[in-house]
Structure formats: structure tokens, C-alpha cells
C-alpha positions in Angstrom: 203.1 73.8 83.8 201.8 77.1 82.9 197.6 78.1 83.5 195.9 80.9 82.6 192.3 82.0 83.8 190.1 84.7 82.4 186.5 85.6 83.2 185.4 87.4 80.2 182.2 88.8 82.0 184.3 90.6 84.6 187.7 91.1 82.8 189.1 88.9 86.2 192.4 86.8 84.8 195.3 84.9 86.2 197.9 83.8 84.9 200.7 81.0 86.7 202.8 78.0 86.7 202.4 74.8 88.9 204.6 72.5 90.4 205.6 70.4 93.3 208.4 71.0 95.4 210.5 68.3 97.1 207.9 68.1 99.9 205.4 66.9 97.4 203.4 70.5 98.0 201.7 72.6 95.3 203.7 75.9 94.2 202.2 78.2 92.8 203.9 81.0 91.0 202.0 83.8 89.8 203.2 85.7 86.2 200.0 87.7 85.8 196.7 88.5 88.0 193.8 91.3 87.9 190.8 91.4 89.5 187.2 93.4 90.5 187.0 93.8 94.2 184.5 96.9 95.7 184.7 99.0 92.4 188.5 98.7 92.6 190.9 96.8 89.6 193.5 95.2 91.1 196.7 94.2 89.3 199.8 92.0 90.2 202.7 93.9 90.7 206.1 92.4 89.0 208.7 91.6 91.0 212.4 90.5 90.3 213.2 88.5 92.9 212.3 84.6 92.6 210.1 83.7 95.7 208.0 86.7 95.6 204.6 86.2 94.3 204.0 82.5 95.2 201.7 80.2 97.2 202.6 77.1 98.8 200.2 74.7 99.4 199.3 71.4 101.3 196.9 70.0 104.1 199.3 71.5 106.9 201.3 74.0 105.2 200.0 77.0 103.7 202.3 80.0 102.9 202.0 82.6 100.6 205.3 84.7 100.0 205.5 88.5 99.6 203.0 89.7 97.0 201.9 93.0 96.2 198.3 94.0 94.2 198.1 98.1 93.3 195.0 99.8 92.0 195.7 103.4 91.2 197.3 104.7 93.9 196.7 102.3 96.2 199.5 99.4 97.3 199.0 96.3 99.4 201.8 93.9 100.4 200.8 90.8 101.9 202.9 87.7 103.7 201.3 84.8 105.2 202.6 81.7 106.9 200.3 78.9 108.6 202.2 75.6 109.8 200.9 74.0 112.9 202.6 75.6 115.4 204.0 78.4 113.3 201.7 81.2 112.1 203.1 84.9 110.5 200.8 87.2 109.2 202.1 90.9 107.7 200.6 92.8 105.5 201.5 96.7 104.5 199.0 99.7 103.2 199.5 102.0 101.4 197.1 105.0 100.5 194.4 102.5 100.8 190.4 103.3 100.9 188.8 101.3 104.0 186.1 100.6 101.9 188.4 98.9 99.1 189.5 96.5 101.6 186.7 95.5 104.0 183.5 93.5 103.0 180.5 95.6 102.1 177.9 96.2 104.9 174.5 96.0 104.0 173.5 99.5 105.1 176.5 101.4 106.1 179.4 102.6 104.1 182.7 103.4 105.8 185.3 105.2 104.6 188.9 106.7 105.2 192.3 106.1 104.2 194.2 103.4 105.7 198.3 103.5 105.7 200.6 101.2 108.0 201.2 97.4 108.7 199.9 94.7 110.6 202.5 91.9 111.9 201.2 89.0 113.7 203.3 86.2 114.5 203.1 83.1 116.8 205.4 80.6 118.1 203.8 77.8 119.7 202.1 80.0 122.9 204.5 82.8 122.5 202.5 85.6 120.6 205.0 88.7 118.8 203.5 91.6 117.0 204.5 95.1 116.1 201.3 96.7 114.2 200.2 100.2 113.6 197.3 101.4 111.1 196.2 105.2 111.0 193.2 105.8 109.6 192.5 109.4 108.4 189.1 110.8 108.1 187.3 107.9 109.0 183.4 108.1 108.4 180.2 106.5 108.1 177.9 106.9 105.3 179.2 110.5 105.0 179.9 111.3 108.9 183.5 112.0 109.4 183.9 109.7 112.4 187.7 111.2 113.2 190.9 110.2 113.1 191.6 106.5 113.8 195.0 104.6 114.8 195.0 101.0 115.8 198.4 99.6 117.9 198.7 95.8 118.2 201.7 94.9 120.7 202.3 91.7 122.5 202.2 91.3 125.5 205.2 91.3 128.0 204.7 88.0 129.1 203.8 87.0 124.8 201.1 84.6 125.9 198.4 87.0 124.1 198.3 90.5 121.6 197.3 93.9 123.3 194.9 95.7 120.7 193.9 99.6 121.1 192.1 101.3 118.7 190.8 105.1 119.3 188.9 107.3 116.9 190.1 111.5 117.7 187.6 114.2 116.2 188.5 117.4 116.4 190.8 116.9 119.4 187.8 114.8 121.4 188.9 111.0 121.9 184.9 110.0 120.5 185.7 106.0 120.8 188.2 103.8 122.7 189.0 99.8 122.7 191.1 98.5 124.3 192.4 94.5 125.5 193.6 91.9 124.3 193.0 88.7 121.9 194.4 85.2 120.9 194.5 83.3 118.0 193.3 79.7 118.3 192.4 77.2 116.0 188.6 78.2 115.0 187.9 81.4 116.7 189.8 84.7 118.3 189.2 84.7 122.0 189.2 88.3 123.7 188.2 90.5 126.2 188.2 94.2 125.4 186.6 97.4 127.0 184.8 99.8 124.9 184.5 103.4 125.8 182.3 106.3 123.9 182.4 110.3 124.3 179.8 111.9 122.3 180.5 109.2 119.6 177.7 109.6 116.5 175.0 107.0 116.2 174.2 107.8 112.7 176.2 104.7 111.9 174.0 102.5 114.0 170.7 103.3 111.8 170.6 100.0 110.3 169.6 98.7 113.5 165.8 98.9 112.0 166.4 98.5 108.1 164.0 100.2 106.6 162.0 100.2 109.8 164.1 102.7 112.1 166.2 105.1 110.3 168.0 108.0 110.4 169.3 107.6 113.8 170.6 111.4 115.4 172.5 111.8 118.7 175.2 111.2 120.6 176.6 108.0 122.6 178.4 108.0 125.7 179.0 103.8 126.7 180.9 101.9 128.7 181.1 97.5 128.1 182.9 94.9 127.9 183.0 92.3 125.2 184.5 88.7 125.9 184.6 85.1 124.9 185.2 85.1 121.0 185.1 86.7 117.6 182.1 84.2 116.6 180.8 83.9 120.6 180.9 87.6 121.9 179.7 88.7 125.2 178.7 92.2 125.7 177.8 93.9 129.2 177.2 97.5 130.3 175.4 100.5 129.0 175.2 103.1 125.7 173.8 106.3 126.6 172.1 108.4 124.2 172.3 111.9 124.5 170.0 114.2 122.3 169.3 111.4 120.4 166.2 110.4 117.9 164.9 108.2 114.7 162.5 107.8 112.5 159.9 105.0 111.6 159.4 106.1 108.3 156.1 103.4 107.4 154.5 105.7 110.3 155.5 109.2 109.5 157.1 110.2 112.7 160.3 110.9 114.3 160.6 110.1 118.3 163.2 111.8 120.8 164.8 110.3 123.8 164.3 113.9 126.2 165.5 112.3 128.9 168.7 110.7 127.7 168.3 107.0 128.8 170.7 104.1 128.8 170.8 101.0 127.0 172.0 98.6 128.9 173.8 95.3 127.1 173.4 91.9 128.6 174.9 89.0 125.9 173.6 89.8 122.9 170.6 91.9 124.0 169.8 95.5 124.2 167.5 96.6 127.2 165.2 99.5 127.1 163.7 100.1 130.4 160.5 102.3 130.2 162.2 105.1 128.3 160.1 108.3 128.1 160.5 109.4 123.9 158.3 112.1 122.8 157.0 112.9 118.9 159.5 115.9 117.8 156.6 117.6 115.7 153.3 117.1 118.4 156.0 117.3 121.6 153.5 114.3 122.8 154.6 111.9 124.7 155.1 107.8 125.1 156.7 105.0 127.1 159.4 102.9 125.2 159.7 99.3 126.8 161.5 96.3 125.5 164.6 95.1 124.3 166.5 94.3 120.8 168.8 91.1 119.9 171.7 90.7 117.9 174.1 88.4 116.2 177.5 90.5 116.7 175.9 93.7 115.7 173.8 92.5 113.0 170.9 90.7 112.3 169.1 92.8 114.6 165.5 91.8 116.3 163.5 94.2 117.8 161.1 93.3 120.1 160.1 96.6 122.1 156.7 98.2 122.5 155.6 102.2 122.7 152.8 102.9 125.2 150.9 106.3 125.8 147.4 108.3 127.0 148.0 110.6 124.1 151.2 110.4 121.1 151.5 111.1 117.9 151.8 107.3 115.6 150.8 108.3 112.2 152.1 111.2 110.7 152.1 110.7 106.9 151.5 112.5 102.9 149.5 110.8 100.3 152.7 110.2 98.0 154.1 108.5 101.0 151.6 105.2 101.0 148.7 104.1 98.6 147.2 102.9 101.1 146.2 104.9 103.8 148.1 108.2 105.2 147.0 111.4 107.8 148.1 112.3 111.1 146.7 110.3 114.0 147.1 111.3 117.8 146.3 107.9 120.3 145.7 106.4 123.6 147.0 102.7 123.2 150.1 101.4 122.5 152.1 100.1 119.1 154.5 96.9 119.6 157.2 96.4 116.9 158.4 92.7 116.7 160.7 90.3 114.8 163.7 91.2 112.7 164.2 94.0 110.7 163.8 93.0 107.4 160.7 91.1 108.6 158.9 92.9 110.9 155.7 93.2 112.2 153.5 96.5 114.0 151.0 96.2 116.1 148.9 99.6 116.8 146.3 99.5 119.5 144.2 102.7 120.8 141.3 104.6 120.6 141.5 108.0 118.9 142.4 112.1 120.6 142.1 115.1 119.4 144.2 116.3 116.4 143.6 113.0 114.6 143.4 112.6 110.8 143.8 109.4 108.8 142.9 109.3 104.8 142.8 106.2 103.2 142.6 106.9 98.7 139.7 104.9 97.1 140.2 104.0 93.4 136.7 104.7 91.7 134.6 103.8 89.0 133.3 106.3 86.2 129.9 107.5 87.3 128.1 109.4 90.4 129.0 107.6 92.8 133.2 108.5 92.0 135.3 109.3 94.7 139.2 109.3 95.1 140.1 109.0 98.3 138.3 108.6 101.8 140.1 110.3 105.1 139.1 110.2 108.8 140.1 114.1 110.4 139.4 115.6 113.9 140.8 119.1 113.5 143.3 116.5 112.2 144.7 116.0 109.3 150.9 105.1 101.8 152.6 104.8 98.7 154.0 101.4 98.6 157.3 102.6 98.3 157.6 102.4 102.3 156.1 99.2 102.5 159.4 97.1 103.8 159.7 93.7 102.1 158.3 91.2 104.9 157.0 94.2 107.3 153.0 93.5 108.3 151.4 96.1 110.0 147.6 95.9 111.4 146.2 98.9 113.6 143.3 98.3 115.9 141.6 102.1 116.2 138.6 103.4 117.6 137.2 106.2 116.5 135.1 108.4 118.9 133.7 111.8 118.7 137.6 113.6 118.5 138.0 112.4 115.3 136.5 113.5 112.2 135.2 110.8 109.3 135.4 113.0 105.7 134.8 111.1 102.4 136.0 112.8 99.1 133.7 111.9 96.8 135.9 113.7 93.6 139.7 114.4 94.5 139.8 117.1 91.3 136.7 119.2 92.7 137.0 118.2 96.3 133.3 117.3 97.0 133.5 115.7 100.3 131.6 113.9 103.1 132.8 114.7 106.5 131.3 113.7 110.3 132.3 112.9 113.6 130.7 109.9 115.5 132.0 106.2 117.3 133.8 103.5 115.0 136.1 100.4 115.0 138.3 99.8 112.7 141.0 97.2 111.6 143.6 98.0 109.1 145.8 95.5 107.6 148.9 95.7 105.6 151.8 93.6 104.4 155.1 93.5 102.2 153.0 91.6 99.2 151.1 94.5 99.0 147.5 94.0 100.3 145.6 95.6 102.8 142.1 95.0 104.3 140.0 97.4 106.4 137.2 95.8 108.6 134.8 97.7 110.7 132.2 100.7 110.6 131.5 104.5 111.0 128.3 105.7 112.5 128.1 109.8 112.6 126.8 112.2 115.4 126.9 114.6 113.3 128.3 115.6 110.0 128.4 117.9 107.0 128.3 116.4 103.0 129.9 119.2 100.4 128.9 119.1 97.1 131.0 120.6 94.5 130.3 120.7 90.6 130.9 122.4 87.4 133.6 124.1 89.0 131.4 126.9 90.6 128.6 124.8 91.8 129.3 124.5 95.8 126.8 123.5 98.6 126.9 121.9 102.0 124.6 119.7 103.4 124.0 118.5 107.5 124.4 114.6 107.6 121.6 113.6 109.4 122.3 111.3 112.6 123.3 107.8 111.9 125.1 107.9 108.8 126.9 104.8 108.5 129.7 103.0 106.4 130.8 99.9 106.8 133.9 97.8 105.4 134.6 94.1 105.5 138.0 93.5 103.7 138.5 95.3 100.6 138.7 99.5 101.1 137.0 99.9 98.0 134.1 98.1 98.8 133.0 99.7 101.9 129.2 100.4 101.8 127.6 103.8 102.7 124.5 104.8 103.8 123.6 108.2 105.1 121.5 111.2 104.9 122.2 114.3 104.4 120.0 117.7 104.4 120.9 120.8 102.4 119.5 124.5 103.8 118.6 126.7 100.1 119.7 129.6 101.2 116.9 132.2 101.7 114.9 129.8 101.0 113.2 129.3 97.7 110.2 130.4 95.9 107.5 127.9 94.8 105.1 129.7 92.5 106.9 127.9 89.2 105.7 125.0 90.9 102.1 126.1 92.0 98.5 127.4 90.6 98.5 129.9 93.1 99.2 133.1 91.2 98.7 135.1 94.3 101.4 133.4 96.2 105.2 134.8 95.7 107.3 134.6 99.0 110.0 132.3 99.2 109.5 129.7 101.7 112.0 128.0 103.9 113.0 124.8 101.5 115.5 122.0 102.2 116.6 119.1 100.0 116.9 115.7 101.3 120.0 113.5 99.7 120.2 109.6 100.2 124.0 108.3 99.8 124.0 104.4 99.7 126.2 101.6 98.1 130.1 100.5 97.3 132.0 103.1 98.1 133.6 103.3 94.6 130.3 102.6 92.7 127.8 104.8 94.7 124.2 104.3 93.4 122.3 107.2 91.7 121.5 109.5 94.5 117.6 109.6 95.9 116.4 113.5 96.5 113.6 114.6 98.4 112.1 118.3 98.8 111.0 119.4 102.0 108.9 122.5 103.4 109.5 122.2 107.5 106.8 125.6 107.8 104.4 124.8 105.0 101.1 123.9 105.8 97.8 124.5 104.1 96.7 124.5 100.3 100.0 125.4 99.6 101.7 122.5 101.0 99.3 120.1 99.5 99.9 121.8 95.8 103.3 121.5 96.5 103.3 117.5 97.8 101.1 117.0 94.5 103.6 118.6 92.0 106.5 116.6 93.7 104.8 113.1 94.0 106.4 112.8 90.2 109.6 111.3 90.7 111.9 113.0 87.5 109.8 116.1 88.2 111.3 116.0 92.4 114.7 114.9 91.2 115.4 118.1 88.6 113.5 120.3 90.9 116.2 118.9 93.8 118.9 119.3 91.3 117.7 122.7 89.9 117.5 124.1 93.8 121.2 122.7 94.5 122.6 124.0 91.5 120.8 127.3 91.1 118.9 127.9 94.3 115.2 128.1 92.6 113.0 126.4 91.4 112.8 125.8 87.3 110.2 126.1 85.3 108.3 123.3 83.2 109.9 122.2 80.3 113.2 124.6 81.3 115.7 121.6 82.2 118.3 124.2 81.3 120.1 123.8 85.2 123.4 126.4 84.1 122.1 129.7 83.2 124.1 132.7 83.9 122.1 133.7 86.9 123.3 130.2 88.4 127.1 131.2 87.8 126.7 134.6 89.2 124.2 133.2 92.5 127.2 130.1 92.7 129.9 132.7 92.4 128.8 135.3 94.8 128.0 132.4 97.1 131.6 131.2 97.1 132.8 135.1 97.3 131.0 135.1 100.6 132.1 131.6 101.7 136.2 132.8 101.3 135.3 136.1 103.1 133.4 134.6 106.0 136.9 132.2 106.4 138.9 135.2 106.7 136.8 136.9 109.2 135.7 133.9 111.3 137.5 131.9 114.2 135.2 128.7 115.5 137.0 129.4 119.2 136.0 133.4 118.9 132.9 134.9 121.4 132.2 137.0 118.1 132.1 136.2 114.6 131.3 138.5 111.5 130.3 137.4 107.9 129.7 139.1 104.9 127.6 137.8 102.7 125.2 138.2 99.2 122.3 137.2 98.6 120.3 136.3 95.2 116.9 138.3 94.7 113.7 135.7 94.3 112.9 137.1 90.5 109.6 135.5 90.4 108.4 137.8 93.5 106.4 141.3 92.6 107.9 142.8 95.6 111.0 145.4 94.4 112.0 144.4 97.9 112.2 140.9 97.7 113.6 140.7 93.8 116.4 142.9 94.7 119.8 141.1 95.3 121.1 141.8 99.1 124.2 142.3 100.4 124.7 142.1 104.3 126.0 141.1 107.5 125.8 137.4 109.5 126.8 137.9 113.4 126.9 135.3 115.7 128.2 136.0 119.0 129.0 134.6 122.4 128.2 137.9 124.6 128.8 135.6 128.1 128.3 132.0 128.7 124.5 132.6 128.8 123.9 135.0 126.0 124.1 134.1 122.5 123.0 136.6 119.7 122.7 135.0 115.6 121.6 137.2 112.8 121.8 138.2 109.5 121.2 141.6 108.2 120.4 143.2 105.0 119.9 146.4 102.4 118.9 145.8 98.8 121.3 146.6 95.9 120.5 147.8 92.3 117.1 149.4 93.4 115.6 152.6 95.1 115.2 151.3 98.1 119.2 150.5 99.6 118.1 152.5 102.4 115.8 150.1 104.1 117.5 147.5 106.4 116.1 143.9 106.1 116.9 140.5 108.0 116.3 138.5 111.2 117.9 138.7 114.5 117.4 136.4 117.7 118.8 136.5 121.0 118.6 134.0 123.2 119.0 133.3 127.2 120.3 129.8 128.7 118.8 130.1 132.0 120.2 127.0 133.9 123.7 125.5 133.8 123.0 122.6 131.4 121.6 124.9 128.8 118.3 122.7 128.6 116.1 126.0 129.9 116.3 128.9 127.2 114.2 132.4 126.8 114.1 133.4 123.1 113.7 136.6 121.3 113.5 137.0 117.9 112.5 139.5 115.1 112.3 137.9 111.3 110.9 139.1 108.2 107.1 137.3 107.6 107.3 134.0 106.2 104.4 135.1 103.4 103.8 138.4 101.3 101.2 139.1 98.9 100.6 141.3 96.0 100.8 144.8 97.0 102.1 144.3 100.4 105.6 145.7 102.0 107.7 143.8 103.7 106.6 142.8 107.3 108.0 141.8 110.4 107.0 139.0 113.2 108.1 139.7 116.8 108.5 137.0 119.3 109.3 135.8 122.8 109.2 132.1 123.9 110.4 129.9 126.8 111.7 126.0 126.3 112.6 123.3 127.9 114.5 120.4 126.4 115.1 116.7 127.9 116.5 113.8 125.3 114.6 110.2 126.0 114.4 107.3 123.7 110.6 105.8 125.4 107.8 107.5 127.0 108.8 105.8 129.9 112.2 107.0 130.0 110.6 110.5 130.0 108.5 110.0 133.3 111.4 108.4 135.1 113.4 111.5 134.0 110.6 113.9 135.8 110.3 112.2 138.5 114.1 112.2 138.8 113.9 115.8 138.9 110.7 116.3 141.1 112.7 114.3 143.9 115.8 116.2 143.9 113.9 119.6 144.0 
């Protein structure tokens, strides 16, 4: 009876006749056969002689006679025999790609090609076999591994098969097994002893999945492995020399400096307080914990990474969605449950060089802003996110981190501060995520940016505060912020006064409150901190009108003056050219300026008041700013001046002060000063106030706290 098979979707067929022999068993005799198997068509190779390419079949019996498949230049020839106390197994290769033949792993490809013959045969207890494979250029997902050559022989006394296998690179024997096996009715038993010499571990980086990759180094081991194929038991140790991974979800990449051992108890892999250290911070941690296996896969990792100060978030915005930055820690970060499945648990309270930005999605409107980051002279795309990982990180922010707020990604205008915060960040493989806590500033700066020239900073007042309960997008903001006009400004568009025409010191008042992705119209308020008088009260007057104090607050951020009634015209060239030179100054002060140097030197240009009478004071400036540290108890801030486009470049203008910290907590201080006078009047030249003053500073929150403070001091003196 002939029978033919096809699978049209794969092009698989076979083709062959059935029939029973005189021992009532099924024979079947193949005439045709093709098949898919790891990118490779096979075909049935034709042979003349009558028992080749046939399978015998019953419950006891099963034997299939010589049969050779080919696919290109590849040639298998395989011979198998099974009845009850009889078993033969041979099989020949040919030119044959390891990874045509073995089962796909999941996350490592092996290759090399495979020529020899495996012969296998036993006789009751008494075990025969003659095998050799060589296996050139073997590799692992691209590593050429060596040269490998397995031997099975039996044993002299044939109760069991002796197996060695070696891998040779470059002269170096890298890996070594050797012992023996049996075959029994359900399992292999065995007991072999594995040896490695600077074998690559590359091949063991799907150990994590997509949780620990990229695995570098080098292993030098020595264990056993006994009891069975399906019930192995391994004991001794791996080394790892020069070896490191990554954790990609995190950013970072940990070494192993000292070169620990694993050591391997059953199915377990021990990691006693390893010392691993960031490779881009050099900080260091302590690696604790262990990882299971089922023979090698299915790993579960159940370790945790402990340290006063490590690097445990080091990650770009196309990276995560969610939240990315570089973060440097006290606390510790425990991994646990299988790979494909895992969880991370990050606990610790920030250090210096910390920087974590989490994008917002916005709304259209004032309040838009693209992406919110916390920085301390620090700096995910759910592409990382692993199917089933969870990660939640328990931080607290303190006073070494940095809070900053972009309000527009495209322009960059930006809150920033630096303060005490908790925070709660939750992730998992469905894609959500959840922050929960708040933000409170000690101090801070808010940078607006606008039209593309328009750039100002203001001081965040104390207290600032934002607060999230779930969704990122929804956190809520509150804080104050302060901007300096620089120069000050001049009020007489604003006043009766016709004899009055100095600028005055000014500062603008912003209120930032609501969702973080829907901000509410910003609240402005004017402020005159030296103002007193008629002037004052004219001024307090004009500004009780609320659109009237909002365009003047919007007319002194984005041109630096006050405008006119009726002129609600806030661009005008003269704000381009007083925005542009203000930036021009801004890039040069970077270049000259270094936070950590004793001296510091900025040039800068100022805009003329053109509503003064003074050919002084309407003349634009250009200058110097100093600030230097002359010892620990000196400090000297100034700006400098001469006029430009006028007669008079030859006369110097500005304000200097020196001052004196004359105990060791800087609480005492003498101060000198020179500055030009606050108010000039028709007809006038420019004048000068000269200075010297002694203070004493003590911070208390009640009046009682004050007195205590005093009498602290009176007692000690």
C-alpha cells in the first residue's frame, strides 16, 4: 500500500509503502521525503539496495535501517535499532552546520561544522562504542569558541561509555569534559568533570534575557555534574576573570574588579558579597545572592546590589518614555524572579552627580511642557521595557540632586531647584507607570525662554513644591519664582512725575500652579524692594489694575522697560537687540566662568534707559562683572561700566562691594560698597554713594527661638 503526504504551506512531502512483515510489525519503506528543518531542505537520498531507507515498527521493536537525507552539501546517514535488550545507534556527518542539526536556543546561536560518526551500541549491560565528531570553528552568536572534537569509547570493563569533549583556540585547551554515561530506560545517568581556561562567557548572556546582557570576560571553572541528563547535579566554582554585563532597562554596565567565583551547589549559582563597580562612574557596590536553573536554562535570579554611593540609572531619552538620566545612590537595588519575568526593586536616597528626567506629554497652551528631569550636576522608551519585568524605585531626593522642569522641549524654558523629596516610581511590561510623592525646593532658578531671543531667569523662591499621586502628567505645581530686570527699570511711563527719570531696582513676581501638563495662566506681580515715598504710592496705584500689572510684567520680561499706555506692541526691535546682546553676554560669561574658580570674569552689555535726560544714563554700556574669592574671608562682586555711542566713553560707571566674613561661620560680615545713586534728576551728573556697614545674621522660626539662641551664645562666651 502506497501513501503520500504533502504539506502545501511548507512544501514538506513523503512519500511510502506500508506493510507487515511476518512478525505482524509495520514496514515502512520510504520512495520519496523532503522537509524544512532550521532553514535547511532536506531530501531523501535514493538508494539501490532493498533494506535501506525503511522503518520497522511495533510496541518493542523499533529499527530504522540505513537512511541518508542531504541538503546542499550537507549528508547525514543514520541507523537505529531499539529491542529490549538490544539498542545500536550510528549515525555519520558530513559537512554538516551544528546549527542545522541541533534545536534552536532561545538566545544563543551556535555554529561550526560538524564531520564524523557516532556509534553507540548495547548488549544487555555490556556497552560498545567507537565515536569521533570534530567540530571546526565552533562559535557562539558570532564568537569563534575553537576547535571542538568529541571521543566516545567504552569502557574496558563495557559496563558504561567514556565521553571527552575539548574545545582548542588558538592552541589554548579553553574547555574540557570528561566521564562517563549510561543509557537506561528514561534518562542518561553520568558523572563528568568540567574544566575551563579563559573560556568566553559571551555565550552565557542569556542568563538574564533581556535583563542582563552582553556578558564580557573570561571563565576559568572547575565542577562536577552527576546523576542524570533530566536530574543533573552540579558542584564547584566558575571564575570570572575581567568579566562585566549590562542591565540595559537601567543604563549601566557593572565589572567584577576583583575576579570572584561562582560557586555551584545543585542547580544554584552563589554569589558571595562580590565587589562590581559601574565601568563609566568607577563607583562601587556589593553583589549578594544567588541564581537557579533548570539544566542551564530557565534561569531565576534572585541576587541583590548594595552601596553608599553607585551609579543605577544611566539612561538617553530614546532609551525609555518613561523616565531616563543618570542617578548616583546610597541604597540598594534587588533583582528577583525569572528572567523573562522579573522584578527590580531600587531603594536609596540620592548623591552627588544625580540626574533623572522623566518626559511629560502636554496640552496646547501656557502651561506646555515636554518633559520634567531631576539633575544635581547630574544629568525610557518602551522598547526596553521586558515583557513581564516590573520595576519600582523608592528615591529620596535631598539637596545633591537637582529638580529642573522643562516647560517647552523646542525652546528649552526650564524650571530647575534643589531641595528634599520622596518619590515612588512604578513600571511594568503592560506599559504603565505611576510616580507618587513630592518636591519641595531650597532654592532654585525658573528660565524663561520665548520667541526665540526672549531669555530670562528667575530665583524660585523657597518652598516651591510639586506633587504627584499616580499619573506623571498630573503632578501639581506650585511655586514662586522672582526675576531681577536687569539694571533695573525706569518708571516714569508709568508715573505723573515728570521730574523723576532713574531707573529703579524692579523685580517681577511669577506664580506657577496647577497640572503639570495643563499649567494655569501665570499670576505676575511688580515689585520695588527700595521704593518708598510718593513715588512708590504712584506706582502701587498704576499697578492695582490687573491687565495693566500683567502687560507691564510681560513688557519688563520681554523687553526690560516699562511700555507705554496704549503701546501693547511687546517685540520692537529694541527688544531683539536688548534680548540679543543679553544672550551675547550670557554665552561669553559661560566661556569665561568656572562655579569652582576663586575668580570669575564676565563681560557683559547693557541697554540705555531711553526715557532718562541724562546722556549718561541713555547711553548703552558695555563692561565688566568680577566676582572673586581673594581668601576664604574676602569676597569682592562688581560690575563695571563706560558708555558706548556717546562723548562721554571715557567716564567709568558701576558698583563695587567688598566684603569681610569676620568669624568662621560667616554669620559676622564688614561691608564696603560704592554704587551709582539710586535717583537723578534733571540736570544732574551721575553720583556716587559710599558705604561701610557691619551685620550680624542668626536664622530662627519664633521669637523665642531667637532668645534661646542668645542666651546660647552669652553662656559659652
Amino acid at each position: 500500500m502506497e501513501q503520500k503526504l504533502k504539506s502545501i504551506l511548507n512544501y514538506n512531502k513523503i512519500n511510502f509503502n506500508h506493510s507487515l512483515d511476518k512478525n505482524q510489525r509495520s514496514v515502512f519503506s520510504f520512495l520519496d521525503l523532503s522537509f524544512d528543518y532550521n532553514n535547511n531542505k532536506w531530501v531523501l537520498l535514493e538508494s539501490l539496495k532493498k533494506d535501506d531507507n525503511v522503518l520497522i515498527l511495533s510496541d518493542e521493536y523499533q529499527e530504522l535501517k540505513s537512511t541518508k537525507i542531504k541538503s546542499k552539501d550537507q549528508v547525514i546517514e543514520f541507523k537505529y535499532l531499539n529491542n529490549k535488550d538490544e539498542f545500536d545507534f550510528d549515525s555519520i556527518f558530513q559537512n554538516v552546520r551544528f546549527s542545522s542539526i541541533i534545536p534552536k536556543p532561545k538566545n544563543i546561536l551556535y555554529e561550526g561544522i560538524v564531520n564524523g560518526n557516532i556509534s553507540l551500541s548495547k548488549r544487555s549491560e555490556v556497552y560498545l562504542s567507537n565515536s569521533e565528531i570534530l567540530l571546526k570553528n565552533f562559535s557562539s552568536n558570532g564568537q569563534i569558541l575553537g576547535d571542538g572534537l568529541l571521543n566516545i569509547k567504552n569502557s574496558d570493563s563495557k559496563d558504561k561509555y567514556n565521553l571527552e569533549f575539548t574545545i582548542i583556540n588558538q592552541k589554548l585547551k579553553t574547555f574540557d569534559v570528561s566521564g562517563f554515561f549510561k543509557i537506561s530506560d528514561n534518562d542518561y545517568p553520568l558523572a563528568l568533570n568540567v574544566e575551563t581556561n579563559k573560556f568566553l562567557i559571551s555565550p552565557f548572556s542569556a542568563i538574564g534575557e533581556n535583563v542582563l546582557q552582553n556578558f564580557k570576560g573570561y571563565f576559568d571553572s572547575n565542577f562536577t555534574v552527576t546523576g542524570s541528563f533530566y536530574k543533573p547535579n552540579f558542584v564547584g566554582y566558575i571564575k570570572a576573570n575581567n568579566s562585566s554585563f549590562d542591565v540595559p532597562y537601567l543604563g549601566v554596565r557593572y565589572s567584577f574588579p576583583e575576579n570572584p567565583s561562582f560557586i555551584l551547589d545543585e542547580m544554584s549559582i552563589y554569589m558571595d558579597n562580590f565587589k562590581i563597580q559601574d565601568t563609566q562612574m568607577n563607583s562601587f557596590g556589593i553583589l549578594d545572592g544567588k541564581i537557579n536553573h533548570d539544566r542551564l536554562k530557565d534561569w531565576f535570579l534572585d541576587f541583590q546590589i548594595s552601596s553608599e554611593n553607585l551609579l543605577v540609572i544611566n539612561t538617553k531619552k530614546d532609551q525609555n518614555d518613561f523616565y531616563y538620566g543618570q542617578g548616583m545612590f546610597d541604597g540598594y537595588a534587588e533583582f528577583y524572579g525569572p528572567g523573562k519575568d522579573l522584578d527590580i526593586n531600587i531603594n536609596g536616597s540620592s548623591n552627588d552627580n544625580t540626574k533623572i528626567t522623566i518626559p511629560i506629554k502636554y496640552d496646547d497652551g501656557v502651561g506646555s511642557l515636554s518633559y520634567l528631569k531631576f539633575s544635581s550636576d547630574i544629568n525610557t522608551n518602551s522598547n526596553l521595557i521586558n515583557q513581564g519585568l516590573e520595576v519600582f524605585i523608592d528615591l529620596q531626593l535631598n539637596n545633591k540632586a537637582e529638580l529642573e522642569i522643562i516647560f517647552d522641549e523646542n525652546s528649552g524654558s526650564k524650571l530647575s531647584g534643589r531641595g528634599e523629596g520622596d518619590f515612588r516610581f512604578e513600571s511594568d511590561y503592560s506599559g504603565n507607570f505611576n510616580i507618587i510623592g513630592d518636591f519641595t525646593t531650597e532654592v532654585g532658578k525658573y528660565h524663561y525662554k520665548n520667541f526665540g531671543i526672549v531669555e530670562r531667569i528667575f530665583d524660585i523662591k523657597k518652598g516651591a513644591n510639586i506633587s504627584w499621586d499616580g499619573d506623571p502628567y498630573k503632578g501639581i505645581i506650585n511655586a514662586e519664582a522672582i526675576y531681577d530686570v536687569p539694571g533695573g527699570a525706569n518708571p516714569a511711563p508709568l508715573i505723573q512725575n515728570a521730574s523723576f527719570n532713574r531707573k529703579i531696582p524692579t523685580l517681577v513676581n511669577i506664580l506657577l500652579s496647577g497640572e503639570l501638563s495643563n499649567l494655569q495662566t501665570p499670576k505676575f506681580e511688580i515689585l520695588f524692594p527700595n521704593t518708598r515715598g510718593s513715588i512708590k504710592s504712584e506706582l502701587d496705584y498704576y499697578l492695582n489694575d490687573y491687565e495693566k500689572k500683567q502687560t507691564q510684567a510681560i513688557s519688563l520680561i520681554s523687553q526690560g522697560f516699562f511700555t507705554e499706555s496704549g503701546n501693547n506692541t511687546l517685540v520692537s526691535s529694541q527688544t531683539i537687540t536688548n534680548n540679543l546682546f543679553q544672550r551675547a553676554s550670557g554665552i561669553i560669561d559661560e566661556i569665561f566662568t568656572n562655579p569652582e574658580d576663586k575668580m570669575n570674569v564676565g563681560i557683559n552689555y547693557s541697554q540705555g534707559d531711553r526715557f532718562s535726560s541724562s546722556s549718561l544714563l541713555n547711553r548703552d554700556r558695555i563692561g565688566l562683572s568680577l566676582q572673586s574669592e581673594i581668601s576664604d574671608r574676602i569676597l569682592i562682586n562688581g560690575k563695571i561700566g563706560v558708555p558706548v555711542s556717546g562723548t562721554e566713553e571715557n567716564i567709568i560707571l558701576g558698583d563695587v562691594q567688598i566684603e569681610f566674613l569676620l568669624n568662621d561661620s560667616g554669620s559676622l560680615k564688614a561691608r564696603i560698597f560704592n554704587k551709582e545713586n539710586e535717583y537723578q534728576f534733571f540736570g544732574d551728573e551721575i553720583g556716587y554713594t559710599q558705604g561701610f556697614g557691619i551685620s550680624y545674621d542668626v536664622e530662627f522660626d519664633t521669637f523665642s527661638e531667637l532668645i534661646s539662641k542668645i542666651r546660647k551664645k552669652n553662656k559659652e562666651k
